[in-house]
N, C-alpha and C positions, 0 to 999 in steps of 0.2 A: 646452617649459615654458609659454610664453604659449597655446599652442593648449590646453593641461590647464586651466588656469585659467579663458578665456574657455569652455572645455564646461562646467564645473563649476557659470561665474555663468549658465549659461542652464538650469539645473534646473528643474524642475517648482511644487514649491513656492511661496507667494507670502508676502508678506512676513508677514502678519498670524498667516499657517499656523505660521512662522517662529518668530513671539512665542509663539504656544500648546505650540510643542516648547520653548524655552526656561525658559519656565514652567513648567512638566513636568519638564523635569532640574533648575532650581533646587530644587523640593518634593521632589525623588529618588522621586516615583509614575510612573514612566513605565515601562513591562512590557516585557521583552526584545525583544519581536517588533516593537512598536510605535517601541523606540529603533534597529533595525535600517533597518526601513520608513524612519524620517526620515532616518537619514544616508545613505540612498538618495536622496533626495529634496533636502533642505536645501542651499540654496543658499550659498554659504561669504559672500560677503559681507551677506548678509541676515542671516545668521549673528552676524555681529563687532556689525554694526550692532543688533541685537536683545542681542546680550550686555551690550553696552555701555548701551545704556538700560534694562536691568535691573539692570546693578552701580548705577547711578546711583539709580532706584527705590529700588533696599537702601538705600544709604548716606541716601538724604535721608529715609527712612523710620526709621532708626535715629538721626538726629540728632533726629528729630523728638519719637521716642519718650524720647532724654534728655533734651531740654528741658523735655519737660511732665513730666516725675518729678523732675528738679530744681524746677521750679517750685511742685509740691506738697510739697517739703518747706520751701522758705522760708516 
């Protein structure tokens, strides 16, 4: 099990490549062949770590967007 894992975190992929596949599945534009290619590639904790500052993105973007439409209406 530690041997699957440790092959896994040494993928090809680099972090940044990471963000750009993340990006991609959050907008749901990413083309079959191309979502196949990355989870060949995608490194699983570059992975968590990329999802996870994108859930973050979302949320501080949507608190962001309520604040200022609250604010136009006062």
């Amino acid at each position: 099990m530690t041997e699957d894992l440790k092959e896994l975190s040494q993928r090809k992929l680099n972090f940044f490549q990471t963000l750009k596949a993340v990006s991609w599945a959050m907008f749901g534009v990413r083309k079959g062949s191309g979502y196949q290619e990355d989870m060949a590639k995608l490194n699983p904790v570059h992975l968590v770590i990329a999802g996870l500052i994108g859930g973050v993105i979302f949320v501080v973007a949507l608190v962001s967007v309520a604040t200022w439409a609250i604010s136009l209406l006062k």
